[in-house]
Backbone as a chain_set.jsonl record, in Angstrom:
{"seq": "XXXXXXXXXXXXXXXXXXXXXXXXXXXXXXXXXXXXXXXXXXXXXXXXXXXXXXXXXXXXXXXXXXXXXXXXXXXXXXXXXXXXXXXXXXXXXXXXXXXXXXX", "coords": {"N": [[77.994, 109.841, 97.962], [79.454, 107.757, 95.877], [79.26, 105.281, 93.287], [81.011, 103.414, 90.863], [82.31, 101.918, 87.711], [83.619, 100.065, 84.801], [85.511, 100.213, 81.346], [89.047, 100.13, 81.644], [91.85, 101.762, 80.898], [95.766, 101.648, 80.51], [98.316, 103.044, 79.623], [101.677, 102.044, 79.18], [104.641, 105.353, 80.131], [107.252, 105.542, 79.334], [109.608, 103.653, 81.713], [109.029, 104.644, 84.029], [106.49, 105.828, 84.284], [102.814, 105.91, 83.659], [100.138, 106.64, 81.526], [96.708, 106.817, 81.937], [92.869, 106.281, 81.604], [89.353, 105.87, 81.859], [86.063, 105.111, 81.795], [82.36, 105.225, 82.39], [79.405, 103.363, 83.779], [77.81, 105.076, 86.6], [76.74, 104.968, 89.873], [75.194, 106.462, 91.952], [74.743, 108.074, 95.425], [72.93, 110.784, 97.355], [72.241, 112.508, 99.769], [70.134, 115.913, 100.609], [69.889, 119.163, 102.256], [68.179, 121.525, 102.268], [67.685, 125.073, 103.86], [65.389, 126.802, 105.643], [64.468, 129.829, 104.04], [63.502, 133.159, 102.797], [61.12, 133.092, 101.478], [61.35, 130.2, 100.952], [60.822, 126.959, 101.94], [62.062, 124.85, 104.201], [63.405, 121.855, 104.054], [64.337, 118.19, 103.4], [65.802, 115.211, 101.752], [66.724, 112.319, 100.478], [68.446, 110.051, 98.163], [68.85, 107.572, 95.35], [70.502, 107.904, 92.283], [71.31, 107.06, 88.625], [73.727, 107.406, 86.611], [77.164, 108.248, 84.281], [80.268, 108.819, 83.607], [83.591, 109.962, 83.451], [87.475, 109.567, 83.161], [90.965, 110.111, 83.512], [94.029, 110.597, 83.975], [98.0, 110.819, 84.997], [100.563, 108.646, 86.607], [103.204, 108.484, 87.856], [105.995, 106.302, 89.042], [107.59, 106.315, 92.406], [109.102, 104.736, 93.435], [109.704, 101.039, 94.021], [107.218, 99.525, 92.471], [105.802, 101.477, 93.788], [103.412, 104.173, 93.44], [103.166, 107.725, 92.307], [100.088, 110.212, 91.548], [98.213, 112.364, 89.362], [95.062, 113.051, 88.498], [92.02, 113.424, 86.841], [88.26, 113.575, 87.172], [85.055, 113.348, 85.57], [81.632, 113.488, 86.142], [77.995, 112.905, 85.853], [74.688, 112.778, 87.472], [71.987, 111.952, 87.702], [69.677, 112.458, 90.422], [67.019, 110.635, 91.839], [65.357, 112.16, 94.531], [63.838, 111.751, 98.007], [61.514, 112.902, 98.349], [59.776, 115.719, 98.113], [61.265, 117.152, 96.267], [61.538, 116.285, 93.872], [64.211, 115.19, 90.981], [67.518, 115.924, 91.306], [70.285, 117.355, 89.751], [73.249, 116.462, 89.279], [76.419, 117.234, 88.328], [79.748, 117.273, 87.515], [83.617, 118.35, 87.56], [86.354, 116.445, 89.122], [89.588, 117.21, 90.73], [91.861, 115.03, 91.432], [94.566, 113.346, 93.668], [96.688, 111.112, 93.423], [97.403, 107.808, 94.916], [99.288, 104.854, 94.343], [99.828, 101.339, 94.494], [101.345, 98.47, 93.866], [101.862, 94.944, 93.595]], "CA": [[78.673, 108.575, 97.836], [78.919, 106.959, 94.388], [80.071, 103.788, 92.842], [81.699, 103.107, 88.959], [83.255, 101.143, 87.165], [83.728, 99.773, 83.585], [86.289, 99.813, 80.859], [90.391, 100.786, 82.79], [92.848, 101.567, 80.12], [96.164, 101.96, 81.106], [99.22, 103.151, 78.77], [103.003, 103.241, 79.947], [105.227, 106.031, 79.44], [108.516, 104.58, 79.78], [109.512, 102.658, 82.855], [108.305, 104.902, 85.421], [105.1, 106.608, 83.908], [101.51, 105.58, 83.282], [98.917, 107.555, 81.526], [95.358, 105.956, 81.759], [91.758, 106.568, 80.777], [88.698, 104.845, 82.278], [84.758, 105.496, 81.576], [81.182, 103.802, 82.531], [78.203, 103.854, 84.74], [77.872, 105.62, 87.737], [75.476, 104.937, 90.958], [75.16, 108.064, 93.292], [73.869, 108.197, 96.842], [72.936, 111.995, 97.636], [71.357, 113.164, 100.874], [70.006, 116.599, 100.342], [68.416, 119.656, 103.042], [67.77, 123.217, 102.16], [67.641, 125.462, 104.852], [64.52, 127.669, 105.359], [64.865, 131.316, 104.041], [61.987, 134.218, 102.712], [59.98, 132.449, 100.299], [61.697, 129.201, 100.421], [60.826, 126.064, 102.361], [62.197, 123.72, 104.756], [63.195, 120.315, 103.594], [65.319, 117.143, 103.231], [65.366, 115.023, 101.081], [68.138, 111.475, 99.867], [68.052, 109.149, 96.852], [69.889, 106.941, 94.451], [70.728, 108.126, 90.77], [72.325, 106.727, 87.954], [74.56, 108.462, 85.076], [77.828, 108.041, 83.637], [81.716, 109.167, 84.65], [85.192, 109.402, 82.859], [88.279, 109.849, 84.078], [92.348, 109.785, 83.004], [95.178, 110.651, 84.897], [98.924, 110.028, 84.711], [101.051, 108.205, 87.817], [104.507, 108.343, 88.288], [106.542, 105.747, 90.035], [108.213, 107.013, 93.224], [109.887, 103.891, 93.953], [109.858, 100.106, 93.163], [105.596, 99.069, 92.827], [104.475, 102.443, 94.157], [102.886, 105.478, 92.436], [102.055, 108.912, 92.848], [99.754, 110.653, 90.382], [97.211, 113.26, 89.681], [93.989, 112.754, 87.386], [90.437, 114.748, 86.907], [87.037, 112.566, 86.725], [83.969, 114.441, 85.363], [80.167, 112.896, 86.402], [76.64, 113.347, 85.571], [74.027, 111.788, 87.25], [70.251, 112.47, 88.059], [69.325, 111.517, 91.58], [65.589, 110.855, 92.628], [64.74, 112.617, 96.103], [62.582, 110.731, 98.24], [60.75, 114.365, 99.204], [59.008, 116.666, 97.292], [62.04, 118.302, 95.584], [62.041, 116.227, 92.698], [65.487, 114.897, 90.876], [68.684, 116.417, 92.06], [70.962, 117.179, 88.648], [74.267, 116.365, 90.002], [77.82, 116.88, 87.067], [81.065, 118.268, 88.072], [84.733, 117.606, 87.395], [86.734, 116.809, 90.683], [90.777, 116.729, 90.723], [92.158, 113.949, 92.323], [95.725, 113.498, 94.07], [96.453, 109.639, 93.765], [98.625, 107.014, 95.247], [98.245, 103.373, 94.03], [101.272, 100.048, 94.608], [101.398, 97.217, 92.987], [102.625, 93.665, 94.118]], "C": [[78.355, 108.024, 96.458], [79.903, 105.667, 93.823], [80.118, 103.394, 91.46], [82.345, 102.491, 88.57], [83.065, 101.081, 85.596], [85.08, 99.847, 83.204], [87.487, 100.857, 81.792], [91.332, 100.305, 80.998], [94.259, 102.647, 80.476], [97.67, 101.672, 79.846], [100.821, 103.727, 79.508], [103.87, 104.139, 79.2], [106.612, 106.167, 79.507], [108.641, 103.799, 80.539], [109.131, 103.296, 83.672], [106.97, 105.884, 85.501], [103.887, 105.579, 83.53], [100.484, 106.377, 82.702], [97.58, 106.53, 81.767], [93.816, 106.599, 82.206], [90.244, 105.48, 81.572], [86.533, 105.775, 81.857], [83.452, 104.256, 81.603], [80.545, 104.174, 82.985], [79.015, 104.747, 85.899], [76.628, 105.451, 88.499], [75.627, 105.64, 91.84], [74.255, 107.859, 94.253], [74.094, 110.044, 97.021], [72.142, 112.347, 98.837], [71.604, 115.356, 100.811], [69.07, 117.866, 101.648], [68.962, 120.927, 102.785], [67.077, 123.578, 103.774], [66.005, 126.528, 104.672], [64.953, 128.93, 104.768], [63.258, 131.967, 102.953], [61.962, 133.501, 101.576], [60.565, 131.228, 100.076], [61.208, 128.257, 101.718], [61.64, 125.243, 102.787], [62.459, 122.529, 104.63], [64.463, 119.566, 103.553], [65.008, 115.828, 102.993], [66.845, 113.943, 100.311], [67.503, 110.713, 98.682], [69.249, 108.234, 96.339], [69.61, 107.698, 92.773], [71.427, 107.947, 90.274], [72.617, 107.732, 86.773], [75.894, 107.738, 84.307], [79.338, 108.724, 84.288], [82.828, 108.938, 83.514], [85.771, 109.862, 83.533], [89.356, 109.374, 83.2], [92.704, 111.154, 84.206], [96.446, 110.054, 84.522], [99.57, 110.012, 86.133], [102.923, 108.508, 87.213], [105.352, 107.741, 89.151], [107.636, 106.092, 90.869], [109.3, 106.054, 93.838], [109.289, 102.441, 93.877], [108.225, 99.186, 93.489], [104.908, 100.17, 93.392], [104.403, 103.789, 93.419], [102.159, 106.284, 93.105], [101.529, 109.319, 91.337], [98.622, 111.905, 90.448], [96.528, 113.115, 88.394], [92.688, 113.929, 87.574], [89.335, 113.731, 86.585], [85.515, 113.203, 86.759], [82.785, 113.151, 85.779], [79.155, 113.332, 86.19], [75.736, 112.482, 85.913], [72.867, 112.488, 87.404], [69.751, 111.68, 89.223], [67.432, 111.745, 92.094], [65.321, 111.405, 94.379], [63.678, 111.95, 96.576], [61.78, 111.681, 98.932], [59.589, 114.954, 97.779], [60.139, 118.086, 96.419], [62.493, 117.622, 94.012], [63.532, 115.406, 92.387], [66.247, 115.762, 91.006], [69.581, 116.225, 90.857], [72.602, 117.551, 89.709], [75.442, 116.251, 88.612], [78.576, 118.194, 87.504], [82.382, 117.696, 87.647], [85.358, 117.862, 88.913], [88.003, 116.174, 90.207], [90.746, 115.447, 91.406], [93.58, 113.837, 92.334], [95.643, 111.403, 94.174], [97.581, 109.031, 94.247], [98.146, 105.716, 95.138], [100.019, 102.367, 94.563], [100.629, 98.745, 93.759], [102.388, 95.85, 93.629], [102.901, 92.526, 93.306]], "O": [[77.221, 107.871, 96.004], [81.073, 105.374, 94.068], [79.061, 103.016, 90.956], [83.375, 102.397, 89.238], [82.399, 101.975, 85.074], [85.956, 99.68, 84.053], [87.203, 101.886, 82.405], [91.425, 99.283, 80.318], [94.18, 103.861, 80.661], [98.002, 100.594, 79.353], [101.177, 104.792, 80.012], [104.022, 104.015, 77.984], [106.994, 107.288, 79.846], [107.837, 102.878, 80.395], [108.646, 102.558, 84.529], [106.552, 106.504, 86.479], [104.166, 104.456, 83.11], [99.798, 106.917, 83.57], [97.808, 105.322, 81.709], [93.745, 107.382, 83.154], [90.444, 104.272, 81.705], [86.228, 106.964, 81.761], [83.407, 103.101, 81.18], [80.535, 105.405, 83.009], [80.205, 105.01, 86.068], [75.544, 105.714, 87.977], [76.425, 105.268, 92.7], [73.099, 107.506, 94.021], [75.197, 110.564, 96.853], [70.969, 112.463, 98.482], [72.658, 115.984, 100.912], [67.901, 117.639, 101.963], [70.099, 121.288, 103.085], [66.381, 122.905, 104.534], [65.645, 126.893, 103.553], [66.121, 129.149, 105.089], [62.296, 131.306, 102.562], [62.91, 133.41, 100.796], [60.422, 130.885, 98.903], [61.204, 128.942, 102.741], [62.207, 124.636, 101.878], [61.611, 121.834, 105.19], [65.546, 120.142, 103.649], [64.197, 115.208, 103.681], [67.791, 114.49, 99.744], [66.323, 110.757, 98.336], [70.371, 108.199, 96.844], [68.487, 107.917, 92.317], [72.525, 108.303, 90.702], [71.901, 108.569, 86.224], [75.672, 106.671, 83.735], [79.366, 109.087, 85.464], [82.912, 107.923, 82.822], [85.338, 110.529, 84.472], [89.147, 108.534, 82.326], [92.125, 112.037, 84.839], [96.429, 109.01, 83.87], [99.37, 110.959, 86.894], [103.402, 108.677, 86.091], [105.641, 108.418, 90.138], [108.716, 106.222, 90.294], [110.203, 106.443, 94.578], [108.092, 102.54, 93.612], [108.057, 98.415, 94.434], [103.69, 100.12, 93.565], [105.373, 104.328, 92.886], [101.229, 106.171, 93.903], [102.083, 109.024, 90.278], [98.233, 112.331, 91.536], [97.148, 113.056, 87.332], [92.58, 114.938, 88.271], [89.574, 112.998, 85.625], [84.922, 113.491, 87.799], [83.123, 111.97, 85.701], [79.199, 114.554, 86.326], [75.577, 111.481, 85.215], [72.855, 113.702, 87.199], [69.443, 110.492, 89.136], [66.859, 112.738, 92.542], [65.095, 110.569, 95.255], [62.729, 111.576, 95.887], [61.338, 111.39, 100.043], [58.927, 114.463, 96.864], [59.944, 119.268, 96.135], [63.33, 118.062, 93.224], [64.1, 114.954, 93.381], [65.671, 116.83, 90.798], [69.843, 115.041, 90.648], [72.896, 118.465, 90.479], [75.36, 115.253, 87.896], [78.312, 119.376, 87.721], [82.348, 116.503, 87.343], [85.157, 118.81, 89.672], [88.025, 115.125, 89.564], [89.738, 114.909, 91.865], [94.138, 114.125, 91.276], [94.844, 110.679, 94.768], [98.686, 109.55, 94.088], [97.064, 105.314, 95.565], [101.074, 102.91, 94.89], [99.562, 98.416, 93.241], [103.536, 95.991, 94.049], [103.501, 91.561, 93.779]]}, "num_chains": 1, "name": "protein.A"}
């Protein structure tokens, strides 16, 4: 579970396009458990860690205030474990399929 925000910049591309751009903190919730196996240990193990996040995407309006779109939002954070495994290096990019409206 994680939570971001900061600067939203948002450029149109005629009347029924949007590209837009966004970047800032990031606060990550991670719950973590390795399974036993030969020479490894048993454990589990959650936290909070902060990092950073961007993200762009462009929408396309499907009809009058609503939008479909598809974007990509990369992350990096470092989460403390409340175990004995240490911080948890967490950065990935994850598609995203969007639908937003407007009123």
């Amino acid at each position: 579970v994680d939570f971001y925000g900061g600067p939203f910049v948002s450029l149109p591309l005629g009347d029924r396009a949007r590209v837009y751009g966004a970047a800032g903190p990031v606060v990550q919730f991670a719950n973590y458990h390795q399974s036993a196996a030969a020479g490894v240990d048993a454990g589990t193990g959650s936290g909070f860690g902060f990092g950073a996040y961007a993200r762009t995407g462009v929408e396309l309006e499907i009809a009058p205030g609503s939008f479909v779109g598809v974007g990509a939002r990369w992350y990096d954070t470092s989460v403390n474990l409340s175990s004995n495994f240490g911080d948890l290096d967490v950065e990935g990019v994850e598609a995203l399929l969007t639908f937003s409206t407007r009123r």
